[in-house]
C-alpha positions as CSV (number, residue, x, y, z in Angstrom):
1,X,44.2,102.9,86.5
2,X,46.4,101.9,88.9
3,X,49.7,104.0,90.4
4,X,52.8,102.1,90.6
5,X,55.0,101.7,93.7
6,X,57.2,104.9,94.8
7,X,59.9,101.8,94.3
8,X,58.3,100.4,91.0
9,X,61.0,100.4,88.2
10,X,60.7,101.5,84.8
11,X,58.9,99.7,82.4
12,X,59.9,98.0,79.2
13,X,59.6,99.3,76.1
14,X,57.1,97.2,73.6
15,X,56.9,98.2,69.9
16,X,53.9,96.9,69.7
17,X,52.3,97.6,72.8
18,X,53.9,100.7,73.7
19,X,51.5,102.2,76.8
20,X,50.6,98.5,78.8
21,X,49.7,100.4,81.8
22,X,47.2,102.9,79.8
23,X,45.8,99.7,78.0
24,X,44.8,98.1,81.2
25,X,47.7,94.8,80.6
26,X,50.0,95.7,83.1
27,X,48.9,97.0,86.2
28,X,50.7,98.0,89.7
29,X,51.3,95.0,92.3
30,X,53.7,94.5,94.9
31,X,53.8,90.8,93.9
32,X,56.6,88.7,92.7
33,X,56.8,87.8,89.6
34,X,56.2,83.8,89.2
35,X,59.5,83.6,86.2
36,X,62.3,86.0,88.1
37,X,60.8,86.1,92.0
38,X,61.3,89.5,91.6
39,X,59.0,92.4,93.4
40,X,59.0,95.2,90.0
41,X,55.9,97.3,91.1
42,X,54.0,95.7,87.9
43,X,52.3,92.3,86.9
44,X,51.0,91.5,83.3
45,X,47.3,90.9,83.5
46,X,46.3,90.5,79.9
47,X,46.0,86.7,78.6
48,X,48.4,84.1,78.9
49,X,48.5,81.2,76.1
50,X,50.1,78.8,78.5
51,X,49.3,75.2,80.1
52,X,50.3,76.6,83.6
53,X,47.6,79.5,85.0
54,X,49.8,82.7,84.8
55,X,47.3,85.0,85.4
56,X,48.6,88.2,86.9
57,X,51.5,85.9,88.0
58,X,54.2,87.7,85.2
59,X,56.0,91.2,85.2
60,X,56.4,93.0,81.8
61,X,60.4,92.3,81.9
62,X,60.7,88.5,81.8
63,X,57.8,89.0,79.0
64,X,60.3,91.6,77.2
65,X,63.3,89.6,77.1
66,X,61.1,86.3,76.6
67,X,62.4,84.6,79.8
68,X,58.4,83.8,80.7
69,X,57.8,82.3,76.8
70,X,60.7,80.2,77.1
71,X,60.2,79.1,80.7
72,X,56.6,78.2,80.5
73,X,56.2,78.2,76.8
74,X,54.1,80.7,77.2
75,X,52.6,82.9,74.5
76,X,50.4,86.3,75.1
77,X,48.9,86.9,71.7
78,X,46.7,84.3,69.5
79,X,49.0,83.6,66.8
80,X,45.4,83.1,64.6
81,X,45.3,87.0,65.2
82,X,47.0,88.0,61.9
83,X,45.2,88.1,59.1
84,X,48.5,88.2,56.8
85,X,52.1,87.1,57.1
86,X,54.1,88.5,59.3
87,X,58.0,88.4,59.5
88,X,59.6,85.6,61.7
89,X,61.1,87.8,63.7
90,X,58.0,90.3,64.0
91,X,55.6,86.8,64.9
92,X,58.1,86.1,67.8
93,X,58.8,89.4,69.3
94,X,54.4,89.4,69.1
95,X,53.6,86.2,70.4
96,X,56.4,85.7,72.8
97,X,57.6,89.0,73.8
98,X,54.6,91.5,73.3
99,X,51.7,91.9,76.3
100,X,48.2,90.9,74.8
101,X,45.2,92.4,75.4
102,X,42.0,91.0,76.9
103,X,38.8,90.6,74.5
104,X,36.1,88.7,74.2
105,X,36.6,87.6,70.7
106,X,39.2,86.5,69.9
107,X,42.1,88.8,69.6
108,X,42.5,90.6,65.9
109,X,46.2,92.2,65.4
110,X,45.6,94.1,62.0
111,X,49.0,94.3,60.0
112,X,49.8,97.5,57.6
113,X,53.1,98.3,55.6
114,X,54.4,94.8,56.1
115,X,54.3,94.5,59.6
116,X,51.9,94.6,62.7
117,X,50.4,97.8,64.2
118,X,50.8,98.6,67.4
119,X,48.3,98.4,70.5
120,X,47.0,101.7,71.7
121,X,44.0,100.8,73.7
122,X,40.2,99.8,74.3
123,X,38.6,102.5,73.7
124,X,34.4,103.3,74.1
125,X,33.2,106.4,71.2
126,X,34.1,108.8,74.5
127,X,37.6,108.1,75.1
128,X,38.1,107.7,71.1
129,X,36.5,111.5,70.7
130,X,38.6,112.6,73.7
131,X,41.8,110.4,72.4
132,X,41.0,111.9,68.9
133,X,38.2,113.9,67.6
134,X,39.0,112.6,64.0
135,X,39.4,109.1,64.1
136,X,35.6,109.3,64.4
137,X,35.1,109.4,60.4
138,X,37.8,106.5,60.0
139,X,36.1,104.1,63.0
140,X,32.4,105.0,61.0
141,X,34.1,103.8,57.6
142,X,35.4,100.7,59.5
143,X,31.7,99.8,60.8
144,X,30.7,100.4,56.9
145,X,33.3,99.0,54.9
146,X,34.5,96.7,57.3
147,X,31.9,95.0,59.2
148,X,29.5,95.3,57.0
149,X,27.2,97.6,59.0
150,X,25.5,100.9,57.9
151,X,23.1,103.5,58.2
152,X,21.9,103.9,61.5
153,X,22.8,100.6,62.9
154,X,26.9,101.6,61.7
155,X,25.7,104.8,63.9
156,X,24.4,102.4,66.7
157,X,27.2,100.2,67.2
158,X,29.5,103.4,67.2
159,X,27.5,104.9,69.7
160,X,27.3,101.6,71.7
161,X,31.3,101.2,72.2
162,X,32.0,101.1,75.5
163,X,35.7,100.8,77.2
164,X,35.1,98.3,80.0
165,X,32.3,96.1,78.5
166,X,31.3,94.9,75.0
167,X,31.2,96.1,72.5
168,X,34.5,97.4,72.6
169,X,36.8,99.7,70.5
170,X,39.9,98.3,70.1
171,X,42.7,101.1,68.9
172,X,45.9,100.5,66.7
173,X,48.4,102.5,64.7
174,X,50.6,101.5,62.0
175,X,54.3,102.0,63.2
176,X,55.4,102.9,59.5
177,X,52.8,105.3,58.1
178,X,50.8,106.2,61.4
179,X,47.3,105.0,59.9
180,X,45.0,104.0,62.5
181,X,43.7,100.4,62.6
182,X,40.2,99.3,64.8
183,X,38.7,96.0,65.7
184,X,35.8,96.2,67.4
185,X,35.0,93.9,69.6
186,X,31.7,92.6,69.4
187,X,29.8,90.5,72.3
């Protein structure tokens, strides 16, 4: 993880991605951002659904108030990553005003009580355990129930989740209700 700037401002708030640093989508930079030309101490370097490469070209405000989306007609999450519908205004504050995340799949948002969950992290089985002990029971009856995997290969995969490489964990909660949410991303 990176440290921001003594002179880095604060970020914005995401309700659906609401830690982009601990995440790994927005890290510190002391370059300007390619839609405002401003220097903010932080670039967005999760994906960019745009036909101009933006890669670590954007800072998290002009994706917060959708000045990036509407300049480059940019997006930042798959809209194919919701398995249900979703709100018009919740699909637009996701896709055009919400920092993705990087995955190798392609990205799965899972939706509870009406409405998206939010983004927590990529996790491996260490920094779940360390993140919380508990979740452990609720990832293995993911893996069983659903992916389809069990006995010791459920255990396997579990085992085999890894932060920085495939397969990875990849950590939501429900805004309403608090539930936690996993998609695992396989290689």
């Amino acid at each position: 993880m990176h440290e921001a700037a003594p002179n880095a401002e604060v970020l914005p708030v995401f309700r659906y991605h609401p830690d982009p640093v601990a995440s790994g989508s927005v890290e510190a930079s002391a370059a300007a951002c390619r839609c405002c030309g401003r220097v903010r101490g932080w670039l967005y370097v999760g994906p960019v659904y745009a036909e101009e490469a933006l890669d670590h070209a954007l800072c998290p405000w002009c994706i917060a108030d959708g000045s990036a989306a509407a300049r480059f007609g940019a997006s930042f999450v798959d809209d194919a990553a919701f398995d249900g519908p979703l709100s018009d205004g919740a699909l637009d504050e996701l896709l055009q005003r919400t920092p993705g995340f990087a995955s190798v799949q392609p990205e799965s948002w899972p939706l509870c009580c009406g409405d998206a969950t939010a983004f927590t992290a990529p996790m491996g089985i260490g920094e779940l355990r360390r993140h919380d002990p508990t979740l452990e029971g609720a990832l293995m009856s993911h893996i069983v129930h659903g992916l389809g995997i069990s006995g010791g290969a459920a255990r396997r995969l579990a085992e085999s989740l890894r932060r920085d490489e495939a397969p990875t964990l990849m950590l939501f909660r429900c805004g309403h209700c608090a539930a936690p949410h996993f998609h695992v991303d396989l290689p």
